[in-house]
N, C-alpha and C positions, 0 to 999 in steps of 0.2 A: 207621553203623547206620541202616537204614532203619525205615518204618513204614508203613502202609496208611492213607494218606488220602482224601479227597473231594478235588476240585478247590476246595471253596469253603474246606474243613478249610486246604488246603495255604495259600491266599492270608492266609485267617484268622491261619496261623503265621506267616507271613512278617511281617505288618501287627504283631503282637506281637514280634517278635523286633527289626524295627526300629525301632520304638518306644522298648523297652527299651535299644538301642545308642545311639540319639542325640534327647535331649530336645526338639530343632528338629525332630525331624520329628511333621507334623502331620497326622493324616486328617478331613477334612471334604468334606459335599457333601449329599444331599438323600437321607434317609431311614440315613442311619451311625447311628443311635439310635433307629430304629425297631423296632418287635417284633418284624419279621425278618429287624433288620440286612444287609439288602443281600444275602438269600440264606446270611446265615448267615456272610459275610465278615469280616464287622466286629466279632461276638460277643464282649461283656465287654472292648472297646478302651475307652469311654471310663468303667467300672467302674474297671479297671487304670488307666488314664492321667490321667482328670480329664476335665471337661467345656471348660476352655481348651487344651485338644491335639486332644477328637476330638466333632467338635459337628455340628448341624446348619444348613444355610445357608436363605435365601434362593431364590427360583424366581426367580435372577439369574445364569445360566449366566458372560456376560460379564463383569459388574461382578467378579465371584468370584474367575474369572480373572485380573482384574488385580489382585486381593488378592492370590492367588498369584504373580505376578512378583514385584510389591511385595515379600511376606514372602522371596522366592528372592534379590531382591538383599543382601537385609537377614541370609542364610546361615538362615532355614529351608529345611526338604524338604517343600514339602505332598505329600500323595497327595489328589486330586480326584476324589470317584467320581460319577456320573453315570449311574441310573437304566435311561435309553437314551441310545446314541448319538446319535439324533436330537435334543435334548436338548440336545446340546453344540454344535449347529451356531451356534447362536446366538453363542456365542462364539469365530467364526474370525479375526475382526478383531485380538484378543486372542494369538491362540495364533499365527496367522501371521504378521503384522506386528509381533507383540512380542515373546516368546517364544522363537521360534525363530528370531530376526534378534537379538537381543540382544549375544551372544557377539564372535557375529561384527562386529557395527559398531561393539563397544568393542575390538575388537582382543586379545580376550579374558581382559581387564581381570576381568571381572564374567561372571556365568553365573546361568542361571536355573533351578535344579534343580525341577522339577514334574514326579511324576504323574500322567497324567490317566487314570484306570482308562473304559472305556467298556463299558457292557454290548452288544451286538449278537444276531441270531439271530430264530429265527422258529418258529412253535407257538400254538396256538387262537387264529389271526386278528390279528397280531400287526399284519398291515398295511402300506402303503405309508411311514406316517411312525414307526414303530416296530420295524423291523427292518434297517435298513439295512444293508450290510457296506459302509463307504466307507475298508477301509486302502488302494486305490490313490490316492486322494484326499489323505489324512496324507503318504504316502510321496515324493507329488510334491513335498513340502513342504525343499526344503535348511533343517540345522540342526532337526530332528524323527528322533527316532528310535521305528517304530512296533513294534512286540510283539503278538504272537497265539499264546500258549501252549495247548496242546493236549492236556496232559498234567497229573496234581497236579505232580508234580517238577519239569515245566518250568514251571507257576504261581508255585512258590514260591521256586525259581531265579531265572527272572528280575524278577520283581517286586521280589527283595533286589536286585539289582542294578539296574532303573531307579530305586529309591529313592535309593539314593546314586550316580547317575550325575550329572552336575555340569550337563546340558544337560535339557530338555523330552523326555518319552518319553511316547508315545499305548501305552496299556496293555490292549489289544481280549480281552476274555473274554464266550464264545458262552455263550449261557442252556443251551443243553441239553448244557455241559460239567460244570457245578456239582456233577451227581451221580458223575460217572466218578471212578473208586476207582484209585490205584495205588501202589506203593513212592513211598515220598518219604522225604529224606535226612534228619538231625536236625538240629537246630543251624542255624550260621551260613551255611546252604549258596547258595551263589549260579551263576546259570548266565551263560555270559559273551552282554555284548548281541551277535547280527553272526553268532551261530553255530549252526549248524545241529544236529538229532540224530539220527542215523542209527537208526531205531527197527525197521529190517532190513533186511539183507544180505542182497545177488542179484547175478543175472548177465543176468536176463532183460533185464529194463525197469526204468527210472529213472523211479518215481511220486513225484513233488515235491508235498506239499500242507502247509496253511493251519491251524490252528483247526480247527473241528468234522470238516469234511475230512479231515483226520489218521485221526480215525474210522471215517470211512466206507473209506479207502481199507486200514487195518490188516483190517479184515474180508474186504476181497477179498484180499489178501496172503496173509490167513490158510487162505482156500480155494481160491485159485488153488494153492496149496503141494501140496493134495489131489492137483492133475492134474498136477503134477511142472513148474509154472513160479513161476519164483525172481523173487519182485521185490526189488528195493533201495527201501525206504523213505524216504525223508528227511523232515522234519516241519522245517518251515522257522524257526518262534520266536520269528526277527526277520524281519520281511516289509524293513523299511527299516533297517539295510544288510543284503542281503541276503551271506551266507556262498556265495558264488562259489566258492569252490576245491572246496566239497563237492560242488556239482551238476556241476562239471567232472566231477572224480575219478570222480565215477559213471558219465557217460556216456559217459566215455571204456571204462567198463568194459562197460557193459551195449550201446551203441549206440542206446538209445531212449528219448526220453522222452516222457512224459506230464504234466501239471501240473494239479491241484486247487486252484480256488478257490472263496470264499464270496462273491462279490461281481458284479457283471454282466461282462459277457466281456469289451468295446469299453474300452479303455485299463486293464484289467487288471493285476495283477500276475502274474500266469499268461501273460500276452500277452509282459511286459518280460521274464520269463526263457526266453521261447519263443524272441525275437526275438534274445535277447542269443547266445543258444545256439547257433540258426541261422547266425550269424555269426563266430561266433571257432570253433566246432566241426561244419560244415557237413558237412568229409570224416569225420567221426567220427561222425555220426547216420545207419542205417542204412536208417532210413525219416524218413514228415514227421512233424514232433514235433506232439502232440495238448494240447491245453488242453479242460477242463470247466466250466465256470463258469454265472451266471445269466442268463437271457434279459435283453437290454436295454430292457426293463421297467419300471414299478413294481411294488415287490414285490403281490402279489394279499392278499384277505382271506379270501377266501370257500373253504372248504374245497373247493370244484368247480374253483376255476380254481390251488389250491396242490399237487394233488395232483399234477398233472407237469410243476412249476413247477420244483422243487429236483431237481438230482444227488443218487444215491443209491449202494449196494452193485454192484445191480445195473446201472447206466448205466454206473459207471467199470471194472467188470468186463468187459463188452462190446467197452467201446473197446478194452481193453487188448487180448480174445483178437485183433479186427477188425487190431490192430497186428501181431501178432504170429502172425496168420494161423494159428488153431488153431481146432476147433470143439468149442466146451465149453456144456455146456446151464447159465447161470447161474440158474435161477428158484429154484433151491433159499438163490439168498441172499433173495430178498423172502417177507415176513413177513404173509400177507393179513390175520392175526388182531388187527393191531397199527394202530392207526390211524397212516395216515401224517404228521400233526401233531406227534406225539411220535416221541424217536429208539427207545423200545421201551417192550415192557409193564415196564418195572423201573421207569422214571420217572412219578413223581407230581408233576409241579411242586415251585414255581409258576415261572411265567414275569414 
């Protein structure tokens, strides 16, 4: 039985439901008991749970972190949420050389279950040190498993499962997903880490994307279908390990791919399944596979230099017809009325 959730609703039931399944698992981190718990994520965890399971920390990203190992070898589950991603950089000495080498240099003795939820994304001037997308950065990481959920269902899918996964999982949820509404399952529903969602079937083109990207590309999908071209969706979920057999299967079907990321172009995740693709499926691509991604940049502040900063409806719609050599007028996806800071007039913050 499904229900109509928010992306922050879906994360919120999740954070409750494993709560309730296992006493060791604990959420903490910087603002989990605040008035607006974390976007609404957190609502009535530590009411339900107590204030020794879901508390507030310290503006001590590292130190935290290693509270977290600590408590993970000792067989808690923290969940760590963190604000911004930028935020968390502080603690990579922590998460790289401890964390996610653990496992492995005890010979898999001991395991370090953490996760680390990260907010990312961008909206009134969020700027160069608070909006980063750095999952290619996590992912270069062996022993890290990264997550960019795009969907309520896939929020609260995989989050039950990075909770009880027995290794480190980087948890990336985009600010301007919090409000998107969709069917979400009841119960103990979990999605598995590594796998992809096919969120539509084509024959045209194989559009692979990310997080918010998922968004923006289900909208052209959706009016490209007007002019009688079939894309195949894929929404990726887990960016680290990435579900290979699915972007095969596709390309082999469609002969083209395209890839949507949140992140700057140069060492990419968009770039590794370009490149991977290129090479085991060369005679199967019918043209040169296209990536979208952000200028290699810091991100901008100023609403002059953000406006055609970011990929949008219309950018990824282009490439595609430009692939597929058709001539289709896309202006009817850009929205003049709607400032381009926000993803539409329905959202009211906050960021």
């Amino acid at each position: 039985m499904s229900r109509r959730l928010s992306f922050a609703q879906a994360i919120n039931e999740a954070m409750h439901i494993a709560m309730g399944l296992d006493e060791k698992v604990l959420c903490y981190g910087l603002g989990v008991d605040d008035p607006n718990r974390i976007f609404g994520t957190t609502i009535e965890l530590q009411e339900n749970f107590g204030k020794h399971r879901v508390f507030d920390t310290p503006t001590s990203e590292n130190s935290m972190t290693g509270v977290a190992i600590g408590a993970g070898l000792r067989g808690f589950r923290s969940v760590m949420t963190h604000q911004r991603l930028d935020f968390f950089l502080l603690a990579m000495d922590q998460l790289v050389n401890g964390a996610a080498k653990w496992h492995y240099m005890f010979g898999g003795q001991c395991s370090v279950p953490i996760t680390i939820r990260l907010i990312l994304g961008r909206g009134w001037g969020q700027g160069p040190t608070h909006s980063q997308s750095l999952q290619a950065w996590f992912a270069h990481i062996p022993g890290l498993k990264v997550v960019m959920p795009a969907t309520a269902k896939a929020a609260k899918g995989l989050l039950l499962s990075s909770i009880f996964d027995e290794n480190p999982v980087i948890f990336m949820e985009h600010r301007w997903l919090y409000n998107q509404v969709g069917d979400v399952p009841e119960g103990d529903f979990r999605f598995p880490l590594g796998k992809a969602d096919i969120l539509c079937t084509g024959s045209d083109i194989t559009v692979v994307a990310m997080s918010y990207m998922t968004i923006e590309a289900l909208r052209v999908t959706n009016y490209l279908k007007k002019h009688n071209i079939s894309c195949e969706l894929i929404d990726l979920c887990t960016v680290s390990p990435i579900d290979w057999d699915a972007i095969i299967k596709s390309i082999r079907k469609t002969g083209k791919l395209i890839v949507l990321d949140t992140g700057a172009t140069t060492g990419s995740i968009a770039g590794e399944i370009i490149a991977r693709m290129a090479i085991e499926l060369f005679d199967d691509l019918h043209c040169a596979p296209q990536r979208i991604a952000l200028p290699d940049v810091p991100t901008p502040t100023s609403p002059a230099l953000t406006k055609d900063f970011y990929p949008n409806a219309v950018s990824i719609a282009e490439k595609i017809i430009k692939m597929l050599n058709v001539d289709i007028n896309c202006s009817e996806l850009s929205d003049p009325t709607t400032p381009h800071d926000v993803p539409g007039d329905w959202f009211k913050g906050p960021f």
